[in-house]
Every structure is written in C-alpha cells, then in structure tokens.
C-alpha positions in Angstrom: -44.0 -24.7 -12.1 -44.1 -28.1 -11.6 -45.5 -31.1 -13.1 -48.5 -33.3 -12.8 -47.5 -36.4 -10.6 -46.8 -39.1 -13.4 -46.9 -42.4 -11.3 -49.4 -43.9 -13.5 -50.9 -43.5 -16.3 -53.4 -40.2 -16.0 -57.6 -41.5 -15.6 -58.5 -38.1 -17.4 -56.1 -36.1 -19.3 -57.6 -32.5 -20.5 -55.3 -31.5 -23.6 -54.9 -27.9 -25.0 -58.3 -27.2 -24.3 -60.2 -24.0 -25.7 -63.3 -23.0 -25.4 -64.6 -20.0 -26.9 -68.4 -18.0 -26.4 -68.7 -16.6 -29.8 -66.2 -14.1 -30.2 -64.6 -14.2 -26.3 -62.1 -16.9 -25.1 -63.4 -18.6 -22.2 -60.4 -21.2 -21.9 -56.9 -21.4 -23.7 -54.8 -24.2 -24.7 -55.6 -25.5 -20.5 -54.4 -29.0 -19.2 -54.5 -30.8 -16.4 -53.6 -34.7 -15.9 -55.5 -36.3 -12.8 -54.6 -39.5 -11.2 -57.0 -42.2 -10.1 -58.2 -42.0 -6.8 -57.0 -38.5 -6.1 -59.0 -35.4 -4.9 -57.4 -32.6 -7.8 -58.6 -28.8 -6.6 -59.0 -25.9 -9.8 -58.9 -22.3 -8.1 -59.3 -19.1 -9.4 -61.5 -15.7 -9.3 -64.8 -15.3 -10.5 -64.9 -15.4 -14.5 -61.3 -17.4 -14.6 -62.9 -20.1 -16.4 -63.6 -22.7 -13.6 -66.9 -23.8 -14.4 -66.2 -24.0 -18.1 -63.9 -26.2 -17.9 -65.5 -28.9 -15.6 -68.6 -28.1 -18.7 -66.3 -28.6 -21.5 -64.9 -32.3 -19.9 -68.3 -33.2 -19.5 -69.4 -32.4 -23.3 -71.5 -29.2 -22.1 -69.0 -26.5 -23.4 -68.0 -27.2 -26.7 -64.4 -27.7 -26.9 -63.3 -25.1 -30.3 -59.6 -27.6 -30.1 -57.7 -29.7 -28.0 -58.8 -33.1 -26.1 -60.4 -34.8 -23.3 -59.0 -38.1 -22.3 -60.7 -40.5 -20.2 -58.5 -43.5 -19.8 -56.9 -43.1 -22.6 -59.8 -42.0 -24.8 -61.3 -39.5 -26.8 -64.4 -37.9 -24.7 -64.3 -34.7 -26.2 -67.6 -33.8 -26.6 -69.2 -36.7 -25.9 -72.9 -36.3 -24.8 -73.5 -36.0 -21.4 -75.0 -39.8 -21.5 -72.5 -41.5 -22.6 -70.6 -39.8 -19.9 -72.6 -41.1 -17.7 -72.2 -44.3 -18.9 -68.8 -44.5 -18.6 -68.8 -43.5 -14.7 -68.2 -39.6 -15.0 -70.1 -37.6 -12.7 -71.3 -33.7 -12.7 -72.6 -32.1 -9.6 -73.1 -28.0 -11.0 -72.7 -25.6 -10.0 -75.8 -23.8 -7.8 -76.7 -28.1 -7.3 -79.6 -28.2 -9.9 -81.8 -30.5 -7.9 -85.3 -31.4 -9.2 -86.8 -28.7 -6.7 -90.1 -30.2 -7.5 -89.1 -33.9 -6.5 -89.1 -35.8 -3.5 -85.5 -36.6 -2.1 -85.9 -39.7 -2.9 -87.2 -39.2 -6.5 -84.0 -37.1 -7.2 -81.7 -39.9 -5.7 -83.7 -42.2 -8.5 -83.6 -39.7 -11.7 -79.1 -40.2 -10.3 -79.6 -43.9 -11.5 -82.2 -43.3 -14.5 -79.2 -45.2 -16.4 -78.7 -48.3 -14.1 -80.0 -51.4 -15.3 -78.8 -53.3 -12.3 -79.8 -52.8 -8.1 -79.0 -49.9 -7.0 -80.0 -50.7 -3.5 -76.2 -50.5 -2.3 -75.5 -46.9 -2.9 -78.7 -46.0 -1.5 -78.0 -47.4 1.7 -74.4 -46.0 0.9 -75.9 -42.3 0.5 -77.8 -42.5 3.7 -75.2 -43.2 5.4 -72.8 -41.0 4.5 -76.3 -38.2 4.4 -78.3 -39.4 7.3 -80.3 -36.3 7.1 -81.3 -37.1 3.5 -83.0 -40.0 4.7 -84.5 -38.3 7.7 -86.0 -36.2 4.7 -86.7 -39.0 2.2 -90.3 -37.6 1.3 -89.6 -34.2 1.4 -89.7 -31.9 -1.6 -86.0 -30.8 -2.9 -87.3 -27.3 -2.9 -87.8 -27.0 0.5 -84.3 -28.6 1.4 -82.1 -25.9 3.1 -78.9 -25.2 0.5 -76.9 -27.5 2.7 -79.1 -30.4 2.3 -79.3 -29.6 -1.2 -76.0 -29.6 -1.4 -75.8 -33.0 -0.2 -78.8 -34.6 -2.9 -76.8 -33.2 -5.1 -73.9 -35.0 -4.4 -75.7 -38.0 -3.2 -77.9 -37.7 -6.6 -74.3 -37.8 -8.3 -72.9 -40.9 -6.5 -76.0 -43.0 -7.4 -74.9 -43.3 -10.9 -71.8 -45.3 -9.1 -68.8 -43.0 -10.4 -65.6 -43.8 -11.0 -64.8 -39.7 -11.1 -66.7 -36.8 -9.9 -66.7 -33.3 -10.5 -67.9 -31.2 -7.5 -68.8 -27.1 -8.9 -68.4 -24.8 -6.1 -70.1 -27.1 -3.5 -69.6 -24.2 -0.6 -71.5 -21.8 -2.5 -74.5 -20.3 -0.6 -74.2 -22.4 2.2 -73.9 -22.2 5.6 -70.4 -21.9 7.3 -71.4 -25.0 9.7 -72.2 -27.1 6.9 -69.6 -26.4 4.7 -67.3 -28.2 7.0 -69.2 -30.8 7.0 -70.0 -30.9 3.2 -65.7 -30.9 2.7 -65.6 -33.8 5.6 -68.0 -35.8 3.6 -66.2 -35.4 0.0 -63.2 -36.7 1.8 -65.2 -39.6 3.1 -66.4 -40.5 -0.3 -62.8 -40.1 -2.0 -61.3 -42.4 0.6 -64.0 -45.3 1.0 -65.3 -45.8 -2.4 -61.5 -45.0 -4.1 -63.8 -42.3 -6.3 -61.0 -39.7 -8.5 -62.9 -36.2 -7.5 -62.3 -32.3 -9.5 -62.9 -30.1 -7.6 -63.8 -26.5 -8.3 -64.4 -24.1 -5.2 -64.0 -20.7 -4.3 -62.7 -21.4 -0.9 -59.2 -22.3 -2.0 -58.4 -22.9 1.9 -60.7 -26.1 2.3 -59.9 -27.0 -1.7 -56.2 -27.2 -0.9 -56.7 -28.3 2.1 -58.4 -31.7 1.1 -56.7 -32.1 -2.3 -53.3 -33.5 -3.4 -52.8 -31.8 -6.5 -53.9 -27.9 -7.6 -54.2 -26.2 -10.7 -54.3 -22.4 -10.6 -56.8 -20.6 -13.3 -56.6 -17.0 -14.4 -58.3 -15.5 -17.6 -58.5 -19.1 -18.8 -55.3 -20.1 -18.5 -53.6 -22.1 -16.1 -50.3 -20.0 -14.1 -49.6 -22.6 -11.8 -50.0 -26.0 -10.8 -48.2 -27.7 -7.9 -49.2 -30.0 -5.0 -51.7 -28.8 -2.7 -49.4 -28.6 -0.2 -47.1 -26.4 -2.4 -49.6 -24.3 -3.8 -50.9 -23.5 0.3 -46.7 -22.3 0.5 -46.8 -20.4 -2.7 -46.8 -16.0 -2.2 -48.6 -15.3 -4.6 -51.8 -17.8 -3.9 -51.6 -16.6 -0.8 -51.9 -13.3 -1.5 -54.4 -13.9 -4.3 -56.5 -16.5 -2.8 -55.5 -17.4 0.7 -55.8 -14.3 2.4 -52.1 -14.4 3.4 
C-alpha cells in the first residue's frame, strides 16, 4: 500500500475517523491526506461508507473519534456554515437543488454567504454551463438530471471554493452527459486551482481524472495508491473496473 504523496503540507487531513449510526459502524479509524489543487477519487460499493465520509468532513455525520483537518485545523464537526465560510464546498449526493427555484435563484441561495460581488463566478458558471444560462429562468425541477447536475455544481462554485466535494455526480444521468459532467470537473480543477473529493461509482472516469485514490470497503480504507496505480491494481480491477 502506499502512501499519500507528502510534497507539501496536506489542505485537509481526515484522521482516524469513525462514524457510527447508533449501534452500526459506518466508518473506522479512515484517513486520507489531500493535496492542494489535486482531484483525490474515494471508490467503493454501495454501503462502503462513501457518502459518510464526505458527511462527516463537512460536520453532517457526527464524527464518534478521530479528526478533520483543514489547513492544519480542527473542523471536526464544525457546522456546515462555518464550512462554508472557510471555502469548503458540498455538492450531495442525488444534487439537492431547490426544485422549486429558478436557476438562477439557486446559483444565488450558492452565495447566500458572500458579502462581496459575486458577478465573477456567475459569468464564470455560465461559461463553463452555457446551458444553465440558456435556462436562467427556468424552474430547477424541470431541469433534466444532467442540467441539475450542473446547478448543482455551479450552485457549489458560487460560494468561491477553495475545495469541493463532488457525491456521485454520474448518478442518474445520462451516459452523453456524464462525459461531459467529468470534462467540466476537470476544467474547474485546472482553471480555478480548486482541491476536488470526489466520490463516484464509476471508478473508470474517477480514476481516470484523479491523481490520487483511496479504496473503501465496510468502512475502512484497503488501499490507496495513485490513480494511475490503483487503474493497474488486480483486484480493483476485478472489483470495480470490470477487468
């Protein structure tokens, strides 16, 4: 097994982490150590306790011991604001949009915290989402899953993030725009430097974008590699390539 990359000093260190629903162990003693700037992939089957941990870094899964570290501090826990505040982003999984809302009041409930303009990454969101502004006054509910998929990344990004954490962004889309959805977190990563965790199902594209992969399995971590390793390694492809 080999280590996390240690040219720098880690922008979010999970420590030990365990997470427990009443009597059952979601997570055990799990960490991970991401470097700024990078895209970092989490694979694993349904139930391996994917989504709880991208819930317990952002304070929505109460950690029962261990640590969070976000440049060197203590978040564990912390209250989803103060995450906010500090330039840590959650897109869910399943996208949680305001169905109800206009594109463009979701885009604005992104930067409910922003005291300054946030005319820049709304031009920046349009760009990188021309349909979303095609659809500006459209109700999110009527959005295919694709175009929901992109407010709720876009939704995400107008908080201005530092680091992002993407929940199964493929799921229930459809196979033409999940291509696109991956081409598009690769565009963000490399023009606005944003550090992304990524959890996805389809461990093909996840590795395939990613420089760095953890491997999840009844809440612990097995493996954890570069992606380009971890695409090499038998038994993720057997388990999760296809191979």
């Amino acid at each position: 097994m080999s280590s996390a990359p240690a040219n720098s000093a880690p922008v979010l260190e999970v420590k030990n982490l365990t997470v427990n629903y009443g009597v059952i162990g979601a997570l055990h003693a799990v960490s991970l150590s991401i470097q700024r700037g990078d895209i970092v992939t989490l694979i694993g089957a349904n139930g391996a306790g994917k989504t709880t941990t991208l819930r317990a870094i952002s304070g929505l899964a109460k950690a029962a011991s261990g640590e969070v570290l976000h440049e060197g501090e203590d978040i564990t826990n912390m209250p989803a604001h103060r995450l906010v505040a500090r330039r840590l982003a959650h897109v869910p999984e399943g996208r949680m949009i305001f169905a109800n809302l206009t594109v463009m009041e979701n885009l604005r409930m992104g930067a409910y915290l922003r005291r300054d303009d946030f005319a820049p990454e709304l031009e920046y969101v349009f760009t990188v989402f021309p349909r979303l502004k095609e659809r500006v006054n459209q109700v999110g509910g009527t959005l295919s899953g694709g175009e929901q998929q992109m407010l709720a990344i876009a939704r995400a990004l107008m908080s201005k993030p530092k680091f992002l954490m993407l929940d199964e962004p493929s799921l229930g889309i459809a196979p033409l725009l999940v291509k696109t959805i991956f081409e598009k977190i690769v565009e963000i990563n490399r023009e606005q430097g944003i550090t992304i965790l990524l959890v996805e199902q389809n461990a093909n594209l996840a590795l395939e974008i990613s420089k760095f992969g953890y491997v999840l399995e009844t809440g612990r971590i097995i493996l954890q590699d570069t992606a380009a390793a971890l695409r090499q390694n038998p038994k993720v492809k057997s388990a999760y390539l296809g191979g």
